[in-house]
N, C-alpha and C positions, 0 to 999 in steps of 0.2 A: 258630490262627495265620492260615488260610485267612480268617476272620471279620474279623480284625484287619485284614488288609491290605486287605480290600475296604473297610470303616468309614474307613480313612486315604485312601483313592483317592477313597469318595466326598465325604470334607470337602474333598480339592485339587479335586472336580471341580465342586463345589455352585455356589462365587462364579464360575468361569469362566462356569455355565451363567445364573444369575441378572445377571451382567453383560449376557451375548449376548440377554438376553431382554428386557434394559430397553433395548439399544441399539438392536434391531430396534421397540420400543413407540415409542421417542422419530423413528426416521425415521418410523412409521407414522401417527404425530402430526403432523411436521411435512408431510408429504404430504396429509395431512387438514387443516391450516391453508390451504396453501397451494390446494387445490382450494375451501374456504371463500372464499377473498378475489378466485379466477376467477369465481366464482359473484355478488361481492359488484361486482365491476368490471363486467361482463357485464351486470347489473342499470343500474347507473349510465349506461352506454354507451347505455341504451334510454332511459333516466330524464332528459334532460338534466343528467348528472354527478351526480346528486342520488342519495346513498345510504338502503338502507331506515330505517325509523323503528324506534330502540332503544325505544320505549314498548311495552308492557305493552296487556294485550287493554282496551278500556274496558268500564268506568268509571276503570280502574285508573289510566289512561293519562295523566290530567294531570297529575302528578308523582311518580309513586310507582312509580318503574321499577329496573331491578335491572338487572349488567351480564350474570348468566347467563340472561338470562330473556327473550325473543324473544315478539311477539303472535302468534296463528295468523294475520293477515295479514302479519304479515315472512315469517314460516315459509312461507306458500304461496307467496309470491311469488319467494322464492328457488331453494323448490325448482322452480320452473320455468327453472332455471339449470341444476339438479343430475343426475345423475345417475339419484340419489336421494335419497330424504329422509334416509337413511341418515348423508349426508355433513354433515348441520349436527352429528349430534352427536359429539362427541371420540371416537374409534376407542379410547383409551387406557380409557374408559368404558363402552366398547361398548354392551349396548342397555340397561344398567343403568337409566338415565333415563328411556329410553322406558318401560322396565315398571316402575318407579317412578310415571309420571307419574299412570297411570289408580289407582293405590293414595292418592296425596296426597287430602289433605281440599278441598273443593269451592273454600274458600274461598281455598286455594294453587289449585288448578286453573284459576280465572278469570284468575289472572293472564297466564298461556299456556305457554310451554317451558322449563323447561330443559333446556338443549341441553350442557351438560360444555365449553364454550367462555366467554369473556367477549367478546361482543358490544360494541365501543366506540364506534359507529359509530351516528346519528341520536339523541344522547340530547340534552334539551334544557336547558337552563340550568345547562352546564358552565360553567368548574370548579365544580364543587361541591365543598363547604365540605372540609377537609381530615379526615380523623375519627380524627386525632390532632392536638392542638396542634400549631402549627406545621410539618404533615404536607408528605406532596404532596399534588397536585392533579393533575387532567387534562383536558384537551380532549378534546371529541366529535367528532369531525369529519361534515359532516354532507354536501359534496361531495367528488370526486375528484380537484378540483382545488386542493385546502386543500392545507399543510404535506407534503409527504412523509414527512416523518419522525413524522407523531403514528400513536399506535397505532388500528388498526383489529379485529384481533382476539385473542386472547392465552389459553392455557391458564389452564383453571380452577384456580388454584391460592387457593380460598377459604376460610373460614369466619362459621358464625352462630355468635357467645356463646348468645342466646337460646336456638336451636335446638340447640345442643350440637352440632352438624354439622361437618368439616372434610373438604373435596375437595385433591385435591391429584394427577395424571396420572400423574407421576414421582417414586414413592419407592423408595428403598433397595432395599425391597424386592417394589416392586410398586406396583397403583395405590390412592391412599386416598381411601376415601366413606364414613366413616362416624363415631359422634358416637366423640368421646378425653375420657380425664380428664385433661390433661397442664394443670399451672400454666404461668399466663401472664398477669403483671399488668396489661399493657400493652392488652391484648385481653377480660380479661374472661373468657377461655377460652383454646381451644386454634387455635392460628395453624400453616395449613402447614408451616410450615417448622421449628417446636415438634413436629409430628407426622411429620416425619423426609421433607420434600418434598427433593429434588435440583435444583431448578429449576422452568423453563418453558420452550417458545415465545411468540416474539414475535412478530407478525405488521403491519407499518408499510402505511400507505397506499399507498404506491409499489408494493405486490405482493411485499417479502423476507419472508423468515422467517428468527428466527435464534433460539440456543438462548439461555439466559439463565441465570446460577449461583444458586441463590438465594440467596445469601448477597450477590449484588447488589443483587437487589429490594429497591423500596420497597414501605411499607404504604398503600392507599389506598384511600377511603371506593368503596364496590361497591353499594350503596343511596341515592337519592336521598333517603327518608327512616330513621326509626326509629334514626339516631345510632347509638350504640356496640353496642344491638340487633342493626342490620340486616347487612347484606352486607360482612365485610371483604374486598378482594384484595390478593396480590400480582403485580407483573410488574416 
């Protein structure tokens, strides 16, 4: 009896605590955005308004840049904004990426970081192509003084078909990195939001941050090149 009643307390008490754990993840994400785009303005301010370059370490760098994927000259330069270097990557990820990074194959390593964020900020010959028929599209915005409203940075809520890979900051039931079997024709694989994402932040030029439902989100191309391969996101 005694067995029973505790087993029933701990099912009423599981979802309150898995709730209170996503909800303290999601401010600790959006305070982590938000120190990201002081860091990013901060930079500009010295820069004449001119934000870091979204390219990739070279050779990589003349077309073939990703939106999680930062050079180690963005990387150094910002983090002389930071606190630490801590701050470029998604707290929801913690140092996942970091000890990830030195495991990757050489030929992912020369690219430069990823950082558990999408970087939108210095990419060059936006819009790039939509990577669904008649998809969206998005601007890079490249000073501080461009659009307000275009995004700047935004949770990683990704995946690679190729790579069998899906990120995703905010699920259900936690944070997700890692490859899924889930069908999904549209994609070729498995898409956030197919692997049980809850959203994102969204992080606009003007310096807000706001939450985002995923069942809002659109899907859009995250890879300059490699097509239905490469990088999908959502925000």
């Amino acid at each position: 009896m005694v067995i029973a009643i505790i087993a029933i307390l701990a099912a009423m008490l599981l979802p309150a605590l898995t709730g209170a754990k996503e909800k303290a993840r999601r401010t600790s994400c959006k305070n982590g955005l938000r120190q990201f785009e002081l860091a990013l303005h901060m930079y500009g301010d010295d820069n004449k308004q001119q934000l870091p370059s979204g390219a990739p370490n070279k050779p990589k760098a003349a077309n073939d840049d990703h939106l999680p994927v930062i050079s180690n000259a963005t990387s150094n330069s910002i983090v002389q904004y930071t606190a630490t270097a801590q701050m470029l990557h998604c707290p929801s990820f913690g140092d996942w990426f970091i000890k990830e990074q030195a495991n990757r194959p050489f030929e992912e390593r020369e690219y430069g970081h990823v950082i558990g964020y999408n970087y939108h900020g210095g990419h060059t010959n936006t819009p790039w192509r939509p990577i669904i028929a008649g998809g969206a599209t998005w601007i890079s915005p490249q000073r501080l003084t461009e659009s307000s409203s275009l995004v700047l940075l935004s949770d990683m809520n990704d995946w690679s078909p190729l790579y069998g890979q899906t990120y995703a900051p905010h699920g259900k039931g936690g944070t997700i990195r890692q490859g899924v079997d889930i069908a999904n024709t549209g994609a070729s694989g498995a898409s956030s939001a197919a692997a049980g994402a809850a959203g994102g932040n969204i992080g606009l030029l003007d310096g807000s941050v706001s939450w985002k439902d995923i069942k809002k989100m659109q899907i859009y191309r995250g890879s300059q090149l490699w097509d239905e391969d490469g990088c999908w996101a959502m925000w």
